[in-house]
C-alpha positions as CSV (number, residue, x, y, z in Angstrom):
1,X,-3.7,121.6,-13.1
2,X,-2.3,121.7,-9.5
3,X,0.2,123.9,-10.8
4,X,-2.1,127.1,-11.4
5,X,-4.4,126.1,-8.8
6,X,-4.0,127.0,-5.5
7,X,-5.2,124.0,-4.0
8,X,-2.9,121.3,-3.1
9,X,-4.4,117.9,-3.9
10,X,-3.4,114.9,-6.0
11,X,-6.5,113.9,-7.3
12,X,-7.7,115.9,-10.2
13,X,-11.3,115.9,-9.9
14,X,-11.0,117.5,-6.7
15,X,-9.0,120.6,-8.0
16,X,-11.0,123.8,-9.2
17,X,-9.4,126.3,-11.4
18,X,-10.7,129.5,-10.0
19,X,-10.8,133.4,-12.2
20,X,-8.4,134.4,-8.5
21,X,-6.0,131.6,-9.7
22,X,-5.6,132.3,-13.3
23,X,-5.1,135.8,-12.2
24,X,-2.3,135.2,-9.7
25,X,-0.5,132.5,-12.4
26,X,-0.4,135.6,-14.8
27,X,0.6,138.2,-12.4
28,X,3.6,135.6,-11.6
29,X,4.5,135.4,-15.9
30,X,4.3,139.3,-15.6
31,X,6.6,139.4,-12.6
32,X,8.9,137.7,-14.6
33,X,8.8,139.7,-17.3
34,X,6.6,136.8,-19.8
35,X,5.2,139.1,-22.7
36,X,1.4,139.1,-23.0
37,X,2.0,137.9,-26.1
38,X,2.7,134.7,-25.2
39,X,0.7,131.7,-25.9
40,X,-0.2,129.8,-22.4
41,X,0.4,125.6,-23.4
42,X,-2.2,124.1,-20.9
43,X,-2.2,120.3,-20.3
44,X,-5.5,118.5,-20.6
45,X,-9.1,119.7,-21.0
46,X,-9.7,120.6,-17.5
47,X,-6.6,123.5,-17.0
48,X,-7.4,124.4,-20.5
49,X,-11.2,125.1,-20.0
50,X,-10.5,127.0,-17.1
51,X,-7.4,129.2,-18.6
52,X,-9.3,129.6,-21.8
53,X,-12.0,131.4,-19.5
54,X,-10.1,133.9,-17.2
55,X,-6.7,134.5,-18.7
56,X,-5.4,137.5,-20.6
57,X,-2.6,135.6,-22.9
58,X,-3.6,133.1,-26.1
59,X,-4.3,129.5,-24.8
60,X,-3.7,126.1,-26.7
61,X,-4.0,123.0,-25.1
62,X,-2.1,119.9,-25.7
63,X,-3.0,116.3,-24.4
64,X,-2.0,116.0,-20.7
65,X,0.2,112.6,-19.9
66,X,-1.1,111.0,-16.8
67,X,-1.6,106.5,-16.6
68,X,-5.1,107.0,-16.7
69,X,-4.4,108.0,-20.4
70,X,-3.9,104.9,-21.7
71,X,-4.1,106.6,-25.3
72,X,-1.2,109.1,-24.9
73,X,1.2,109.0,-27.7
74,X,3.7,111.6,-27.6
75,X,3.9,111.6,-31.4
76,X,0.4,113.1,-30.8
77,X,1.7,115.4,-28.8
78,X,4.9,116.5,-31.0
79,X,1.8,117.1,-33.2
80,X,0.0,118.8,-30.9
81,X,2.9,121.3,-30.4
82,X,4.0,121.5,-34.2
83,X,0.1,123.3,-34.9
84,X,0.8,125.6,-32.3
85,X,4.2,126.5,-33.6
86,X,3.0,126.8,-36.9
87,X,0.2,129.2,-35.9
């Protein structure tokens, strides 16, 4: 989440994902020449809501790894990823 917002803080609950953030994080795939056809991979529910909402590119989510997730299984995950391949 930190990653496409702007603010610089640890603690997720205290990040907000704003529409001027999910802009810049796509101007910065276009500077590098990502396709718009892409499909954005946003970990957790929280980056996902708030890509799903402002950006321009197809957005999937996958389950975000963090301690607090004491349910993570990365089998899950290869799961996770495998749909969205597939798709």
């Amino acid at each position: 989440m930190t990653d496409v917002s702007s603010t610089i803080e640890s603690k997720s609950n205290k990040i907000k994902i704003t529409q001027d953030d999910v802009e810049k994080f796509e101007k910065h795939l276009d500077e590098l020449g990502i396709s718009k056809d892409v499909t954005i991979i946003a970990l957790g529910t929280k980056t996902f809501a708030a890509l799903k909402k402002f950006a321009n590119r197809d957005v999937k989510k996958i389950y975000h790894y963090s301690r607090s997730n004491g349910w993570w299984k990365a089998e899950k995950v290869h799961g996770q990823i495998e749909d969205i391949l597939n798709k």
